[in-house]
C-alpha positions in Angstrom: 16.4 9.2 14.3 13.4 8.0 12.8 10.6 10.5 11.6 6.7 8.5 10.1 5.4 10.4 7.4 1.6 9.1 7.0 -0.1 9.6 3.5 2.6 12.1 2.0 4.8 13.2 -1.1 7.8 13.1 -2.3 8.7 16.5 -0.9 7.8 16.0 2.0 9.8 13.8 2.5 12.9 15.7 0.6 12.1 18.1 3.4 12.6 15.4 6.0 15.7 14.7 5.1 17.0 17.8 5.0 15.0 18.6 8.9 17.0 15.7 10.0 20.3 16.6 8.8 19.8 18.9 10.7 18.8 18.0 13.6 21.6 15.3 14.0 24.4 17.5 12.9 25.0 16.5 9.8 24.0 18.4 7.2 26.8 17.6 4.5 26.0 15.4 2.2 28.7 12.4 1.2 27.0 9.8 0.2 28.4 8.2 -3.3 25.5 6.4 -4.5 21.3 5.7 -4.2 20.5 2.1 -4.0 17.0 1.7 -4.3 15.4 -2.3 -3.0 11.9 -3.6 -4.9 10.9 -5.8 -2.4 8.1 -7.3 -0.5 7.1 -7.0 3.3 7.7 -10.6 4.3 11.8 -10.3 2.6 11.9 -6.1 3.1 13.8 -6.8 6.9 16.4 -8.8 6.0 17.1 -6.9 2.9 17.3 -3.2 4.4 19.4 -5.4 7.3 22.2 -6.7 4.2 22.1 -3.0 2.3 22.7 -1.4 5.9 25.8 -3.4 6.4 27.2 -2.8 3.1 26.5 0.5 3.5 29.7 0.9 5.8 32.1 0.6 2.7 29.8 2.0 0.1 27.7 5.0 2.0 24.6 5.8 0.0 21.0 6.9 0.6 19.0 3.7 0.3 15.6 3.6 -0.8 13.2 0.7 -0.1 10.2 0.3 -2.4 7.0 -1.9 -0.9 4.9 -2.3 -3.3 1.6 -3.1 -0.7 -1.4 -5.6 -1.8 -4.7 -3.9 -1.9 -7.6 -6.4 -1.1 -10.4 -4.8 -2.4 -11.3 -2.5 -5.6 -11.8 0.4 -3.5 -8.8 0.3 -2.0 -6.8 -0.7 -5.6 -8.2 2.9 -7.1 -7.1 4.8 -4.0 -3.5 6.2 -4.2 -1.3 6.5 -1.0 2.3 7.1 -0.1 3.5 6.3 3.9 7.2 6.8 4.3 9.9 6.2 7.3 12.9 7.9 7.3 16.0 6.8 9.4 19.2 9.0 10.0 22.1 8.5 12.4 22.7 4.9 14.1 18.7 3.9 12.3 20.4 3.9 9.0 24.1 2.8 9.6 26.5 5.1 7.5 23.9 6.3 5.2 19.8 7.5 5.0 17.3 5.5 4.6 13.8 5.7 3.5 11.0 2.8 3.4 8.2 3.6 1.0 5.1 1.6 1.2 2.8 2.0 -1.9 -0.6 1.7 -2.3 -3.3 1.6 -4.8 -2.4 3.1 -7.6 0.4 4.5 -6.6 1.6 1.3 -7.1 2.0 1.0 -10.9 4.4 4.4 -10.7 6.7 3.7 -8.2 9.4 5.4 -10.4 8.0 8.8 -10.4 7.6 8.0 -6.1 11.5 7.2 -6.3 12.8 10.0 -8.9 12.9 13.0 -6.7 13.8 11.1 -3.9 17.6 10.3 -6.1 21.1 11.8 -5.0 21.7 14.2 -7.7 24.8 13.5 -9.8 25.5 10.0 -8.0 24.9 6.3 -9.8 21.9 4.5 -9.2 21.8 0.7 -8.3 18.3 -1.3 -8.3 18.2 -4.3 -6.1 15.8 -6.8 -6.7 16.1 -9.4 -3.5 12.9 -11.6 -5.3 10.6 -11.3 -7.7 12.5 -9.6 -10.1 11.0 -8.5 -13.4 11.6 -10.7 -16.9 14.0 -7.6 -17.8 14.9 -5.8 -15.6 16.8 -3.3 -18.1 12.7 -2.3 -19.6 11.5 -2.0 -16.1 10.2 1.8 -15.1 12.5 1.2 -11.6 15.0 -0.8 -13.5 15.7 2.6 -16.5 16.7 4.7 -13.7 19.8 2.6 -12.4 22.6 1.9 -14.2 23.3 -1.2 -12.7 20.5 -3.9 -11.9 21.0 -6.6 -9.6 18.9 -9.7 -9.7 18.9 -12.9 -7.4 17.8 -15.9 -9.6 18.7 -18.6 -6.8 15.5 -16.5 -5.1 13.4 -17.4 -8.5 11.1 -20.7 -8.0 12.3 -22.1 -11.6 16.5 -20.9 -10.9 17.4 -22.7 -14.2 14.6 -21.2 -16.3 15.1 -17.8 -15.2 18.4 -17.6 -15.9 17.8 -18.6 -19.1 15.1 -15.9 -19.2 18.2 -13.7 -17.9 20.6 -14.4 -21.1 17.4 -13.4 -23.5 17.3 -10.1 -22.1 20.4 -9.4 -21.0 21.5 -5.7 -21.1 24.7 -3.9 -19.5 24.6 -3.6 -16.4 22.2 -6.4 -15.5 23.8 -8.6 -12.6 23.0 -11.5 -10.5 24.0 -12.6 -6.9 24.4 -16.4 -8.4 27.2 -14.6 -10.2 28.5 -12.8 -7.3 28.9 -16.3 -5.0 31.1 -17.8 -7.6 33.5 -15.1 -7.3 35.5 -16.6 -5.1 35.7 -20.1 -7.2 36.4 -18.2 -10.2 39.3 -16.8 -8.7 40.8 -19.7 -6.9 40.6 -22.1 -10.4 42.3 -18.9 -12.0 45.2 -18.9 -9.7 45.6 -22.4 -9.5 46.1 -22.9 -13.2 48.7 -19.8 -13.4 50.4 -22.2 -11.5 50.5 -25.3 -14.2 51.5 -25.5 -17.3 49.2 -27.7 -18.4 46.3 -27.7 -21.3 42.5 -28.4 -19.5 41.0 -30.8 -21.4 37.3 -31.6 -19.5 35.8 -30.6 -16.5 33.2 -31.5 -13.9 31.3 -29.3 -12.0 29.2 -30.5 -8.9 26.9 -29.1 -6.9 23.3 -28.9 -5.3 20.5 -29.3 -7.4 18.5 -26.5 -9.1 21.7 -24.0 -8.1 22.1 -21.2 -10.9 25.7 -20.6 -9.8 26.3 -24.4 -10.6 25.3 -23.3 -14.0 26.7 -20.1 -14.0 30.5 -21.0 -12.9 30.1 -24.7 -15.5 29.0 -21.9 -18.3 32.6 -19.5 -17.2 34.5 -22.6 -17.5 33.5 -23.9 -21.1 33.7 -20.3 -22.2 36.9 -19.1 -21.2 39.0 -22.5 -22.0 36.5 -23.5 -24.3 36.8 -27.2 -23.2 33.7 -29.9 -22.5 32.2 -29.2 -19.2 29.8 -31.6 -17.1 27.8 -31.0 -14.1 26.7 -33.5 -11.6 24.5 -33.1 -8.4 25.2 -33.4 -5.1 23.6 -32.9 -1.8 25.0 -29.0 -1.5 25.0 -26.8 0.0 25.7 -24.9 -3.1 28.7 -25.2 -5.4 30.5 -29.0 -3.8 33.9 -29.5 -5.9 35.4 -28.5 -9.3 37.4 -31.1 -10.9 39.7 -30.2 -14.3 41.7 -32.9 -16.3 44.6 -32.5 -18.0 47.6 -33.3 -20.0 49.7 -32.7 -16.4 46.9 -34.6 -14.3 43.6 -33.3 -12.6 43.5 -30.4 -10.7 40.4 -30.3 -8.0 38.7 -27.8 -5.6 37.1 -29.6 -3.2 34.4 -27.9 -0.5 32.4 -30.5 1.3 31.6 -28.3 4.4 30.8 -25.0 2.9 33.5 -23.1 4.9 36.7 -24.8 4.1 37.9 -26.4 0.7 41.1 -28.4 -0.7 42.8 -27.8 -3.2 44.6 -30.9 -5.2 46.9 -30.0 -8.0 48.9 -33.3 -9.3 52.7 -33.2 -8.4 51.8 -30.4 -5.3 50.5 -31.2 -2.0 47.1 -30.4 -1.2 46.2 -27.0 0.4 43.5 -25.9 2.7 41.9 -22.9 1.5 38.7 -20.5 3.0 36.1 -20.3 1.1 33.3 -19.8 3.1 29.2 -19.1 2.1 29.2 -15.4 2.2 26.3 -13.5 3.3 24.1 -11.5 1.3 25.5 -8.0 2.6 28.7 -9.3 1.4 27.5 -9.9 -2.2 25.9 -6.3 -2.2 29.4 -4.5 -0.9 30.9 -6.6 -3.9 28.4 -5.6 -6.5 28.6 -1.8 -5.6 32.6 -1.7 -6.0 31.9 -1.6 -9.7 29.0 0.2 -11.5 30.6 -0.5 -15.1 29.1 -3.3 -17.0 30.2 -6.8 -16.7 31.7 -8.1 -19.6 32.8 -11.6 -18.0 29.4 -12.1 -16.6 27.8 -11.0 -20.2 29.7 -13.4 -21.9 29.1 -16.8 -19.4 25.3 -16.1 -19.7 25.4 -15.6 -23.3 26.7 -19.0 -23.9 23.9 -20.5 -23.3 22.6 -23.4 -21.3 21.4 -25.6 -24.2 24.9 -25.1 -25.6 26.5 -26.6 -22.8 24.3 -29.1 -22.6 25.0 -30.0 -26.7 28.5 -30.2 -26.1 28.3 -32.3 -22.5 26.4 -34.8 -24.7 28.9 -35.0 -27.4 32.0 -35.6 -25.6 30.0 -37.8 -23.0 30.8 -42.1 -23.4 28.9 -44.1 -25.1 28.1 -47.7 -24.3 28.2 -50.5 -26.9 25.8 -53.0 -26.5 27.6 -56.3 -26.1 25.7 -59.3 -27.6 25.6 -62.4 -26.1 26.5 -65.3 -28.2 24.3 -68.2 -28.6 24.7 -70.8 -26.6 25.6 -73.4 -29.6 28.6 -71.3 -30.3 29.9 -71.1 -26.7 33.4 -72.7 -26.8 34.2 -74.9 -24.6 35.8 -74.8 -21.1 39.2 -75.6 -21.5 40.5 -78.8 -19.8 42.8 -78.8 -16.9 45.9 -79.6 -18.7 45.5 -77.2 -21.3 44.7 -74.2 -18.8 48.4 -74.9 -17.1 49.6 -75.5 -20.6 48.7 -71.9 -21.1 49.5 -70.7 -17.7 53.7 -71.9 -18.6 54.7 -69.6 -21.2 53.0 -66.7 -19.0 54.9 -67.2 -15.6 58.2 -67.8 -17.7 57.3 -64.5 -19.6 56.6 -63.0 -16.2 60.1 -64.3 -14.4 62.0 -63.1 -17.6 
């Protein structure tokens, strides 16, 4: 059921709602959550599209905020609200309201969004792009208790997550974190199964990928141990590789579905570990509305540090100099080189 509310209110469309309860049947309310989407028109689709989906395990009433470009100065001073609300099979398990913004309306989406809240139920802001610097002091962002980001969506990844440790508050997340779940818990196991101290480790994958960071980061904080990354040609996170004392242990995906993993002394195992899609991440984010300590503490230590102690523990080459040509010794003469060459092979048969 879909009902177009054309230059309206917040009420209005409260009273929708309830209207269309009604009409389907449905008038109890047991939804657990609101997650409200700050998006564009060009990515709102295939976001409502992923929160509809994850709506099946987590139903909520999901509100989608467009903020809408006004061309001209006339229409940037005029305010107006259009809304579209889906019940029933339009909005999966859930509602679902699209709010399209106007004018001035515009700069206080939050007081749009406020009324439109499930009383006594957590709050979850989705930004799919063009998140805000933090999203914690955002107007949307100070109703939510948990704020998810998506800085592989950013146009400079690595600087915004950077951006992201500087104003990091509980309760900020990031779908760069959420890929690596997987990863994280697959290295995890397959040390519980060594006894071995980890000693380096490589991390390889696509260029420009904040969960490359993000998992290289995890490793050098929780074993505290050197950590490299190196590029390849994706797509996303390629292979983990950790030496130590008992030999390396690698995960290796080159396909993006299916990975090996190598563990010296074991024989190597195919695991899944497929690209999830972005309805997937969202379902995982909404299992837990407490802060994230584990991510907190990854961001936090810092891309510059990682990159200090990658350059300590790295090689370095010495500079061999050539020696002049004067002082060149000379080639030995055939006699001598199989005088030489005798004690060897005797060595060798003894």
């Amino acid at each position: 059921m879909k009902t177009d509310l054309t230059d309206t209110t917040s009420s209005k469309i409260n009273k929708a709602l309830v209207l269309g309860r009604r009409a389907i049947g449905t008038p109890a309310v047991g939804m657990v959550l609101t997650l409200v989407i700050v998006t564009d028109e060009e990515n709102a689709y295939d976001a409502l599209k992923a929160a509809n989906e994850a709506s099946r395990e987590h139903p909520s009433r999901t509100l989608v905020v467009i903020k809408r470009v006004s061309r001209s100065p006339r229409d940037r001073a005029q305010a107006r609200l259009d809304a579209e609300v889906r019940l029933g099979a339009d909005a999966s398990t859930g509602e679902t309201v699209v709010l399209r913004l106007y004018g001035e309306v515009v700069d206080h989406a939050q007081s749009v969004v406020l009324p439109l809240l499930l009383p006594d139920a957590p709050v979850v802001v989705w930004w799919p792009v063009n998140s805000p610097v933090d999203p914690a002091n955002d107007p949307l962002g100070a109703l939510a208790q948990r704020r998810v980001t998506d800085t592989y969506a950013a146009e400079q990844p690595i600087q915004e997550l950077a951006a992201r440790a500087d104003a990091y508050t509980p309760g900020d997340t990031d779908l760069s974190w959420t890929r690596i779940t997987p990863w994280r818990s697959m290295l995890a196991a397959a040390l519980d199964q060594v006894a071995c101290e980890v000693t380096s480790a490589v991390v390889e994958g696509e260029e420009f990928n904040p969960s490359v960071e993000l998992l290289a980061m995890w490793l050098a904080d929780r074993l505290t141990i050197p950590v490299r990354r190196a590029k390849s040609a994706g797509p996303g996170l390629t292979s983990v590789r950790l030496e130590s004392d008992c030999g390396p242990i690698v995960l290796d995906r080159p396909d993006a579905s299916l990975a090996t993993l190598s563990i010296h002394g074991q024989p190597d195992r195919a695991v899944a570990l497929k690209r999830r899609e972005t309805s997937e991440l969202i379902a995982e984010e909404l299992r837990r509305l407490d802060p994230d300590d584990t991510y907190a503490s990854a961001l936090r230590f810092g891309l510059e540090r990682l990159d200090e102690e990658a350059a300590t523990t790295a090689p370095v080459a010495v500079p061999v100099e050539e020696a002049p040509e004067a002082e060149a010794p000379a080639a030995p003469a055939p006699a001598a080189k199989a005088a030489k060459k005798a004690p060897a092979k005797k060595a060798a048969a003894k």
